[in-house]
N, C-alpha and C positions, 0 to 999 in steps of 0.2 A: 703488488705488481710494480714493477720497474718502470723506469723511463723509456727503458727501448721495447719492452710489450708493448705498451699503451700507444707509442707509434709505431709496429707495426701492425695492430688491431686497428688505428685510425687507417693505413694506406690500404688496407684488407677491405675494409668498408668501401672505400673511396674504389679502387678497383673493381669491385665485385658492383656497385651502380654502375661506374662506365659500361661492365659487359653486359648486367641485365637489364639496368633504367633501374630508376628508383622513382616511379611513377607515382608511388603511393603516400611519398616523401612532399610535401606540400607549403607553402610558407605562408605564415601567420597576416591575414590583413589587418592594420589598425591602424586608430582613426588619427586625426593629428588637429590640434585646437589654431586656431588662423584668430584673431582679437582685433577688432576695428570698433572705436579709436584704441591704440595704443597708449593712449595719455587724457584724460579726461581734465577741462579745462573749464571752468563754470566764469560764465560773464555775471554781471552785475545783476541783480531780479534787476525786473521790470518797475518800475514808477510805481509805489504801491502796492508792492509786493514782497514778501519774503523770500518765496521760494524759488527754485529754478531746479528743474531735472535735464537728465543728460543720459542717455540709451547706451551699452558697450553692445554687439554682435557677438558670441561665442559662434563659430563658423567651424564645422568639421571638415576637412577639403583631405582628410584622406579616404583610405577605402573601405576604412572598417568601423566599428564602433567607437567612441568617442563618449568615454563617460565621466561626467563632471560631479565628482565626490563631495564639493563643496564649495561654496561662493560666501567669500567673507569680509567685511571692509575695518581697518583699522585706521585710528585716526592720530593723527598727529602731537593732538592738546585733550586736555580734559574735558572740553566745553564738546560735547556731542552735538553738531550741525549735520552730518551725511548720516543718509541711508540708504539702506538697498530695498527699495520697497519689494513687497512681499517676500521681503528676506526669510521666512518659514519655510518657505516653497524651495529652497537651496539648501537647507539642512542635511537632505536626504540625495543621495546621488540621482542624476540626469541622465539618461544614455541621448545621444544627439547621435542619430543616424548617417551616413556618407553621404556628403552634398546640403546636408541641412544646417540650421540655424535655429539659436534662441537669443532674444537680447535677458540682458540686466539692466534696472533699470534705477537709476541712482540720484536720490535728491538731495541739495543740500538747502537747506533754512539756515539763514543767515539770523543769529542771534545777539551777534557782535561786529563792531565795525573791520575787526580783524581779519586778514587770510588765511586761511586754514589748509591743512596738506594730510594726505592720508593716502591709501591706497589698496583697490582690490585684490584681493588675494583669491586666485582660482587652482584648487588643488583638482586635475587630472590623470586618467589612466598613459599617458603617454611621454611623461617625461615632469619634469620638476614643477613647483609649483610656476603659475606667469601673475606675475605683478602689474597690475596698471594704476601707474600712478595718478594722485588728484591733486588737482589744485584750485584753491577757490580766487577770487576779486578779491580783491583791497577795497573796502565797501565806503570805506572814510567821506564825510561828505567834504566837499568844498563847497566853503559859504562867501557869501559876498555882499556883501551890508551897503545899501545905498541908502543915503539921507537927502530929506530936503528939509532943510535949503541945503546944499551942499557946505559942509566945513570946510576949513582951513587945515591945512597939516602944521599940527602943534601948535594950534592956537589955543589950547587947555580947552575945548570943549569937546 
């Protein structure tokens, strides 16, 4: 079939809905993934602690299904500090209904006084994968050495 069948079998179609409605002709709703935070940002643990988690929202705000095929984090360095707890639970595709929500929920333990960088990787039915990036603290302690009796600067002790 030619170039000029194939258009005018398109204007034939197109005509032939104007006269009778193509009622039966209907368009596809689907869902659309919405991600708060966009960047995940981990402060320092706490005094006595290693760890610190941080929640992402997968948020459907369109109208249709929204199915999340996979949730995966990669990291930066060899030194494994993050995870996506109950990372099992994401193996398997999600459908998140229109108007709903699920968080992820992502910890990192701090095993080094180093910052580390990675980032979630969420493979969806509605367009490319969405990345959220990570970042962790710079954990390095600052120390500050007080003597008594106080020294002298350079006085060799």
């Amino acid at each position: 079939m030619g170039a000029n069948q194939s258009l005018t079998r398109l204007w034939a179609i197109f005509f032939l809905c104007g006269a009778i409605g193509c009622s039966g002709v209907s368009k596809t709703s689907t869902g659309q993934l919405e991600v708060e935070p966009t960047e995940i940002t981990f402060p320092k643990p706490e005094v006595q602690s290693d760890k610190v988690r941080r929640s992402v929202v997968l948020r459907n705000v369109g109208k249709g299904d929204l199915i999340i095929a996979s949730v995966t984090l990669t990291e930066g360095d060899d030194t494994k500090e993050l995870a996506i707890l109950d990372a099992d639970d994401w193996k398997s595709p999600k459908t998140i209904k229109a108007g709903d929500q699920v968080s992820v929920t992502v910890e990192w333990v701090a095993l080094d006084a180093q910052p580390d960088t990675g980032q979630l990787v969420i493979s969806h039915n509605t367009g490319p994968e969405t990345m959220v990036p990570i970042k962790t603290s710079d954990i390095d302690p600052c120390l500050r050495v007080v003597t008594e009796p106080e020294g002298q600067v350079g006085d060799g002790e």
